[in-house]
C-alpha positions as CSV (number, residue, x, y, z in Angstrom):
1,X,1.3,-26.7,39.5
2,X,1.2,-28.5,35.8
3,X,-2.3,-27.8,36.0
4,X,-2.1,-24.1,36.3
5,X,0.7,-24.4,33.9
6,X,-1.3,-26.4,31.4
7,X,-4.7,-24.1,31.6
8,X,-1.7,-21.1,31.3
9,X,-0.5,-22.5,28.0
10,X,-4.0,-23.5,26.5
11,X,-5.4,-19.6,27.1
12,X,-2.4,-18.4,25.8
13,X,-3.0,-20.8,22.8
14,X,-6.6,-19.7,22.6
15,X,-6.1,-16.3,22.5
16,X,-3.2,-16.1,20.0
17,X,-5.7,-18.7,17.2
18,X,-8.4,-15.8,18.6
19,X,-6.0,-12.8,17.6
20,X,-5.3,-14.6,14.6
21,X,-8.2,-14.9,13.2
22,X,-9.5,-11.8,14.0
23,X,-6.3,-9.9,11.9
24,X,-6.9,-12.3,9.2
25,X,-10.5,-10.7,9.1
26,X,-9.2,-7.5,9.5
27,X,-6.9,-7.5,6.4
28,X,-10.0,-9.1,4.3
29,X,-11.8,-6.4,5.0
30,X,-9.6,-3.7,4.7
31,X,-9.8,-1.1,2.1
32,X,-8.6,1.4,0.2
33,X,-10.5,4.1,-1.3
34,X,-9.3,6.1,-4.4
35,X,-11.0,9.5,-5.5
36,X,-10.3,13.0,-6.1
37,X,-9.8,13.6,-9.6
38,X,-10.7,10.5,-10.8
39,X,-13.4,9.3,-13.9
40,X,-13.9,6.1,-11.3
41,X,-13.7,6.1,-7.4
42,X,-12.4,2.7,-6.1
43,X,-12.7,1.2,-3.4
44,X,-10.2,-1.5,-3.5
45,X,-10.0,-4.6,-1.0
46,X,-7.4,-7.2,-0.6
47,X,-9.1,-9.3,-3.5
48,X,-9.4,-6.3,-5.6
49,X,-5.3,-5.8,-5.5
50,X,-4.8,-9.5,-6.3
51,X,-6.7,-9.5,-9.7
52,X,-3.8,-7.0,-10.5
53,X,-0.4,-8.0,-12.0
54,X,1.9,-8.2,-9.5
55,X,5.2,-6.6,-9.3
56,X,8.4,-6.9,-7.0
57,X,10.6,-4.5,-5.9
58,X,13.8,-4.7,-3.9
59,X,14.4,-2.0,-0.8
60,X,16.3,-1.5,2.0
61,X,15.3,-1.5,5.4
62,X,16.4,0.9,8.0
63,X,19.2,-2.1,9.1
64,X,20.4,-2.4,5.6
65,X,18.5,-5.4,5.2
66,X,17.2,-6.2,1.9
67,X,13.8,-6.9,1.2
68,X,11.3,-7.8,-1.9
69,X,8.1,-6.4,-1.6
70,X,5.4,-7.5,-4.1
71,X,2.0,-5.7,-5.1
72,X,0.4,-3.3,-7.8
73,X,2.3,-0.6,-9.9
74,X,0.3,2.7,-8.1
75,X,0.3,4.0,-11.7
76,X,-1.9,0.9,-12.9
77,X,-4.5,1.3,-10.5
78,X,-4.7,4.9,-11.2
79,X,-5.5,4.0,-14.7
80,X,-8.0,1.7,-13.4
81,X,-9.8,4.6,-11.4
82,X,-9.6,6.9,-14.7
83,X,-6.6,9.5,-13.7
84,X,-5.9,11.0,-16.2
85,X,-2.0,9.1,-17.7
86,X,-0.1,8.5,-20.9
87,X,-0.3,11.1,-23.6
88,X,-2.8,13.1,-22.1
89,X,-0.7,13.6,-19.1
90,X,0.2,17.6,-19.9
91,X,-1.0,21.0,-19.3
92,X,-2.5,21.8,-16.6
93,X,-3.0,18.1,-15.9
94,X,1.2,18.2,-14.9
95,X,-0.2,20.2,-12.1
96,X,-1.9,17.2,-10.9
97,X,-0.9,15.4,-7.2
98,X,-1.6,12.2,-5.7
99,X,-1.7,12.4,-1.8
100,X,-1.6,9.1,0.0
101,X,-3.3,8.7,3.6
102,X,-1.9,6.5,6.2
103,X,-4.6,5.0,9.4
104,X,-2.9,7.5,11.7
105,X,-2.9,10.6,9.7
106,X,0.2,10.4,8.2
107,X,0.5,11.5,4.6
108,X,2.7,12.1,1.6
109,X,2.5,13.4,-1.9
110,X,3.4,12.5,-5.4
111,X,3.7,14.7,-8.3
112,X,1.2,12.7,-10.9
113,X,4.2,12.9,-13.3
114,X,6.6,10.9,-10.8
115,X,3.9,8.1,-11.4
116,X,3.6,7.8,-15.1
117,X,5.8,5.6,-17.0
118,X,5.8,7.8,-19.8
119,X,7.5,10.3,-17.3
120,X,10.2,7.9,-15.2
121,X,11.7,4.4,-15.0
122,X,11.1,4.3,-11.4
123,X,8.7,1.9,-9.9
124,X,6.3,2.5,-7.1
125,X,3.8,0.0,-5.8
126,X,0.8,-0.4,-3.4
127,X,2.7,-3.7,-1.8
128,X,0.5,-6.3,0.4
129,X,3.5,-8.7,0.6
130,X,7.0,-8.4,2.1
131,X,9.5,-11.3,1.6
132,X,6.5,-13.5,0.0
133,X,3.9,-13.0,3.5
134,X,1.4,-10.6,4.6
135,X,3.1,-7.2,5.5
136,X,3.1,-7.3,9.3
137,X,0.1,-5.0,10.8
138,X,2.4,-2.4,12.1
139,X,3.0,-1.7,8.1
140,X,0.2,-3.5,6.3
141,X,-2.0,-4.7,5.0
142,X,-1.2,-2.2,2.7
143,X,2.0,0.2,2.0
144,X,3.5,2.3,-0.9
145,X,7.4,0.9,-1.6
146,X,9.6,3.8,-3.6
147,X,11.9,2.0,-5.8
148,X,15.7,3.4,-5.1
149,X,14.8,6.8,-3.3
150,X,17.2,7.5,-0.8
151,X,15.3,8.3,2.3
152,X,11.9,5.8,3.6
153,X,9.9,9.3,4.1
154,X,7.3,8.1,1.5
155,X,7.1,4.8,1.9
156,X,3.6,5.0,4.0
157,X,2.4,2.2,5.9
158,X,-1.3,1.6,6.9
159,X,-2.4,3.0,3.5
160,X,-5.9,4.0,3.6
161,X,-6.7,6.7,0.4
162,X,-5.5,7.8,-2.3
163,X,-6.4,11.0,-3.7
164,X,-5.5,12.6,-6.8
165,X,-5.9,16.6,-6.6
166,X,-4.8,19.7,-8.4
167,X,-2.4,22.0,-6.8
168,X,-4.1,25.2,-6.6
């Protein structure tokens, strides 16, 4: 019996290093790709997001719990992909969206104005991080965090793309 117990114990072992390793490759590899109305498509691994400045932010979750998510201002990689911010942000450019894609369809939207500092004080990043680890892969390895809005409706997990579009 401690045999089948130990050979129990050492395939359990083995396959949880196996799963590991294969999620860690996962995350390395996986990518986001920014386009639409953009001067520069991106497409942006884990590596890519770290050469960023990183930025926390503090949010609920659905218990009440608080936690600090860390990652890139989505306004800052924008500029990095050539969307059009700043001073030249009006005009028909105000009519400008960005719609985020999630791995299983899921998707939300952003007025290009809700993203532009020169337009709000609120904060929303592209977070890879939750309480100083790897978001967990139910929500990672990527995920939008909304800074103080009330409801989690737009804070997407599994973030894929990110497309900047005008409303037509």
């Amino acid at each position: 019996m401690k045999k089948y117990k130990f050979i129990l114990a050492t395939l359990i072992t083995l396959f949880t290093i196996s799963y590991l390793v294969k999620a860690q490759t996962i995350v390395k590899e996986a990518s986001i790709k920014v386009s639409g109305e953009v001067t520069t498509p991106l497409d942006l691994k884990l590596a890519d997001l770290n050469q960023f400045t990183q930025t926390e932010v503090t949010r609920k979750d659905k218990d009440g719990k608080d936690h600090t998510y860390s990652g890139v201002i989505l306004s800052t990689i924008l500029q990095k992909a050539g969307v059009t911010l700043g001073k030249d942000l009006r005009g028909k450019n105000l009519t400008k969206y960005v719609q985020v894609e999630a791995t299983d369809g899921y998707q939300v939207v952003f007025a290009l104005a809700e993203l532009d500092k020169d337009f709000t004080d609120r904060i929303i990043i592209l977070a890879d991080k939750i309480d100083g680890k790897p978001l967990l892969p139910a929500d990672g390895p990527f995920r939008i965090i909304v800074q103080d809005e009330k409801k989690p409706a737009r804070c997407i997990k599994q973030v894929t793309a990110i497309k900047i579009q005008f409303a037509k």
